[in-house]
Every structure is written in C-alpha cells, then in structure tokens.
N, C-alpha and C positions, 0 to 999 in steps of 0.2 A: 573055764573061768570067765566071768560075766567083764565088759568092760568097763560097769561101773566099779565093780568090786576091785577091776585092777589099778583104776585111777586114785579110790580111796585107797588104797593098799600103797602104792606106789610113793605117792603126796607123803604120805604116814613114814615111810621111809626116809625119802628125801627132807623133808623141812626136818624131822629128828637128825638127820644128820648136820645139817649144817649147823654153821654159826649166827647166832639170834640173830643179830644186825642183816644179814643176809637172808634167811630166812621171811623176817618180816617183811624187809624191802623188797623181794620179790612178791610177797601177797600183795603190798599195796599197789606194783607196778601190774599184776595181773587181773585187781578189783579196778582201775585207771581202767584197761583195754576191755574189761567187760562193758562200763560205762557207756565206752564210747560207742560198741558193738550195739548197745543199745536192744539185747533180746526180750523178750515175753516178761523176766524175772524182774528186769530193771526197769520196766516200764510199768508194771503194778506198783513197783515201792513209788517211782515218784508222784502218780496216782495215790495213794497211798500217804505221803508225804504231805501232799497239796491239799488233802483234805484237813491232817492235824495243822497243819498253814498254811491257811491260803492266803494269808497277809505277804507272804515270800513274794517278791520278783523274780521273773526268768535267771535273770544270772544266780539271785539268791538260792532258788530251788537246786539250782544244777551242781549249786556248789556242795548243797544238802544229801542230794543224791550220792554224789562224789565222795563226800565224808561218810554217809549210810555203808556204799558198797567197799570201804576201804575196813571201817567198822563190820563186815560180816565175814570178807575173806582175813581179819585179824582174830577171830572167834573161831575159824578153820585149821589157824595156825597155831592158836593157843590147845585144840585140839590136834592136833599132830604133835605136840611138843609137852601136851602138859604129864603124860606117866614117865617123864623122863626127871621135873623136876622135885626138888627136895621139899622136906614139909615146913624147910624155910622158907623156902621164895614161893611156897603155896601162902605161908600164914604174913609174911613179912610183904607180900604185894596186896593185897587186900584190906581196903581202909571201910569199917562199917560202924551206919549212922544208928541207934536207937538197938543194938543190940540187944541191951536189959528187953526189951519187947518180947523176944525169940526166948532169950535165958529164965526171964522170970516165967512166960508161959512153962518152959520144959520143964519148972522145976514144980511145978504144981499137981506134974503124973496124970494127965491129962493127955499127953503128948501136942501136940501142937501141928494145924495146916499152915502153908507158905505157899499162897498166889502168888505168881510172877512171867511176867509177857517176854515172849522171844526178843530181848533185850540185854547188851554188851554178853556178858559169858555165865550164864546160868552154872555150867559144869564147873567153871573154877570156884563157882559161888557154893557148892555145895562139897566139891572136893576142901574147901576152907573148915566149911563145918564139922564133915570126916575127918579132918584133924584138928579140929579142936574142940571133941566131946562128945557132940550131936550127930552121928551118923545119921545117913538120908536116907529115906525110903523114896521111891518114885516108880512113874509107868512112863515106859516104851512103849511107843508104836511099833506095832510089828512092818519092818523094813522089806523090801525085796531089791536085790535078792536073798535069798537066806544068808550067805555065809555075809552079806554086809551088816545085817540084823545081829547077828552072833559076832563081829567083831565091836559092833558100837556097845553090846552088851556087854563084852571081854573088856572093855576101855572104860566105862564106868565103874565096873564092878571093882576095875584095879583102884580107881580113887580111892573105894571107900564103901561105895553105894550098894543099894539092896535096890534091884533094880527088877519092876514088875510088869510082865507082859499083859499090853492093852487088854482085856477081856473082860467080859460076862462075869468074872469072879472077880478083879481088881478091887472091884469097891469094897468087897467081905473082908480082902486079905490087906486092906487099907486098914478099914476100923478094926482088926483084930490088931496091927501094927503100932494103932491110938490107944488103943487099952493099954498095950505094953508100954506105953509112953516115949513113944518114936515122933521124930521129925521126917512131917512128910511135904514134899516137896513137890508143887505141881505146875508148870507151864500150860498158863491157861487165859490166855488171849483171842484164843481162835477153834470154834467149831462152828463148819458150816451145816451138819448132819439135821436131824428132823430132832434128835434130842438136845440140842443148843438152847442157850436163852437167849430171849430179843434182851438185848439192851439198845437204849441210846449210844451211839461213841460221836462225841463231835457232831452232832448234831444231825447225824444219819444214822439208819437202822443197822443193826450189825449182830453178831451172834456169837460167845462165849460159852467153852464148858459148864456144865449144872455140879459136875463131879465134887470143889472145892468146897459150894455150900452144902449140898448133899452130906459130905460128910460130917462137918460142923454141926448140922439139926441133927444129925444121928448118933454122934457123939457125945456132946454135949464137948467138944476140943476146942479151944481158938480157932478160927481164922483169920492168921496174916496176909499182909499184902506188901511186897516187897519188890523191888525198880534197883537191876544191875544193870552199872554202864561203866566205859573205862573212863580212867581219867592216868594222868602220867603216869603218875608208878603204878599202876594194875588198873584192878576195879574198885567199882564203889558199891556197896549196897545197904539202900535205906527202907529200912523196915517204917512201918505205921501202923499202931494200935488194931487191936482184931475186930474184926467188924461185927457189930452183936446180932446176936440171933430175934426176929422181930418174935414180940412176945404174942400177937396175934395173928390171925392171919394162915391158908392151908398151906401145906409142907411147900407146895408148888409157887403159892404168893411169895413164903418167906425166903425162897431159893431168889427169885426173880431179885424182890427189893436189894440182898445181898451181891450180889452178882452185878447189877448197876448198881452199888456200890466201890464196887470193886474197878469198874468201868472207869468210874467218873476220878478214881484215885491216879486211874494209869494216866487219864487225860493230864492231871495236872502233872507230870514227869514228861509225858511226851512233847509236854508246848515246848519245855526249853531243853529234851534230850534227845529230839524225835531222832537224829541221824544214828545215835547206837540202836534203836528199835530195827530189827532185823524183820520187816515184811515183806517177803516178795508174793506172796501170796495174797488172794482176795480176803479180804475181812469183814466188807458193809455187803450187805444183800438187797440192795436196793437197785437199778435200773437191768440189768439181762441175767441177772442172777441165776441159777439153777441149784434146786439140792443135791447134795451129795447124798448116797443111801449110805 
C-alpha cells in the first residue's frame, strides 16, 4: 500500500469520524502550517493570486494566500465528509444563482455543458444536482496510484455521478450522453498539453481545455459557465447564460473565440473570489514554461 493512498485513506477515516467543528478546525489549523511552510504548491497560488491582483499589498496578498489555503484544505474535508451527509444538508447548504439557466437548457433535450474552474467544491456542486433531478456526467483524470484512482472513482460514483475515464473515447461517450439529454459537467480552467487553447487570462497568455466547446459545436448543446465558491452556510453557484456558438468562422476559430469567452467570465469571479480558486498549479505559459506531452 502506496503512502499516498494511505494518507488519503487514513484522512477519509478520521475527518468522517469526527465531529464537524473539530474536523474543520483541524483542516484550517493544518492549511495555517502549510502556509507558513511555504512549499512549491503555496508559492504558485500566491504567484498565481498576484497576477488576478496585483493591486493587493504584501500583507493584503498573505492574507489572500491564507484564506486560498484554508479554502482548499475545506474542499478536502468536505470531501472526506461529504458520502456521509443526508440529501438535506446536500440540498439545504447550497444557495444557487440563475438556476432556470441550467433547468430551462435541460428541458430542451438537448442536454446541457457546465464549464467550471477548480473553484470552492465542484463535487458538492454536482452531488446537489444528483439530488435534485440532473444527474452529472463527468471525466476523471486517471490518478496514480491505481487503488487512489478507483477510490476517488468509488466516492463520486456514490454522490450520484457517472463518472468517465480521461481518454481518446471521452468525447464519443460525452455527445452520446448529450443526445440522451444528460448534464455534463467539466472542470476546465487549466490544460497545459499541445492540445489546450491560448487564451488571454489577465492579461497574460495561458491555456484551457478545447473539450467544453468541442462538444457545444458538435452537439449543437448549450454551453454554461458556472463559478462555485463558499459562503457561510455552504456553497454558492452562479450560473451565466450559454455562450453561442460563432456562426462563422473554422471549427478551431469557433473553439478559440468560445473558450476566451469562457476565460474572460471566470476573470470577472476571480477579481472578487480569487481566495476560493483553488490553483496551486501553473496556469499562464509565459516566461520558463515547458509542455506537458
């Protein structure tokens, strides 16, 4: 048994077993002592941070930082804790903005896509919609080690989710999911691969999955764009109207225009939510960048 597999294993135990106040209060005293430690992860996001503000002061940014990492190890724990709760306190914590958006698309049989960036808790956001109507379809990255893959699998699959392994067929087993008139759901803020699109983010060059509008032009489906983040009693999420497909233009222009659209949506969420955005990861490809194959 790998020791990553036993920390997540382990973590998944303990925070289920305690009691919530306890529970969280250790995440945020544990996301504090990462801060301070200051590793590789925590120094991307405020990199990262300082780009969506750089109007921020040093104490401003630290404190940003602060709320960021406190905001990701609470996204940890709401995963370790959430196949335990009821489909009340899934549906009764969840406050969402522009709803009819989502609803009126699904009822058109069409099915409907949902853009949305590693931002406050995607999983509760669609375990919400697993109970109430809209089952979610979505892709996995395949994880290593194996059995961590196959438990993150086992843990979605319990919300609710129809949960599809990244590959070479995803996209088929997508639009046959859109014809049946399924909501699908895709986290798509960040690919650095050769098949990413440039977009502008902030005023530097950066690169986003093609996947979301990909399917949009070959569907003929909605594509949403949609921004979870917490607030007191849970989460929040606000949908915004589907972005149209440009009526000229080759399949690869029309990808592009969409996708900096999609960009330029999340900027405006991030100027005033940027500490739920969860990036510890590189995003702009501009000064030592390197591809990923």
């Amino acid at each position: 048994m790998s020791f990553t597999y036993l920390a997540y294993f382990s973590a998944w135990k303990l925070l289920g077993f305690l009691p919530e106040r306890y529970a969280y209060g250790l995440m945020d005293w544990l996301a504090d002592q990462i801060t301070k430690r200051n590793p590789a992860g925590v120094q991307r996001l405020r990199s990262n941070y300082l780009r969506v503000r750089p109007d921020l002061t040093e104490p401003e940014l630290e404190a940003t930082v602060k709320a960021g990492m406190r905001s990701y190890l609470r996204y940890w724990c709401d995963t370790f804790r959430l196949p335990l709760w009821s489909s009340e306190e899934i549906v009764g914590s969840t406050t969402v903005i522009n709803d009819h958006l989502l609803r009126d698309a699904l009822a058109a049989g069409k099915g409907a896509i949902v853009s949305l960036p590693h931002a406050g808790n995607w999983d509760r956001a669609g375990a919400y919609y697993c109970e109430t109507g809209a089952p979610v379809v979505t892709v996995a990255e395949h994880l290593e080690p194996e059995r961590l893959f196959v438990k993150f699998l086992a843990y979605r699959e319990s919300l609710g989710m129809e949960v599809l392994d990244a590959s070479a067929r995803s996209l088929a087993l997508l639009s046959q999911r859109l014809r049946q008139g399924r909501l699908i759901a895709l986290v798509a803020d960040r690919d650095l691969s050769r098949n990413g699109v440039d977009v502008n983010f902030f005023g530097h060059p950066a690169r986003m999955p093609a996947g979301p509008a990909v399917l949009s032009i070959k569907t003929g489906a909605p594509l949403l764009t949609a921004f979870v983040r917490y607030i007191d009693t849970g989460i929040e999420i606000h949908f915004e109207p589907a972005i149209e497909i440009p009526l000229s233009g080759s399949t690869q222009e029309k990808v592009s225009v969409m996708i900096q659209e999609s960009a330029s949506r999340l900027e405006l969420h991030l100027v005033n939510h940027v500490s739920d955005w969860h990036m510890l990861q590189r995003i702009w490809v501009d000064g030592d960048f390197k591809e990923r194959e």
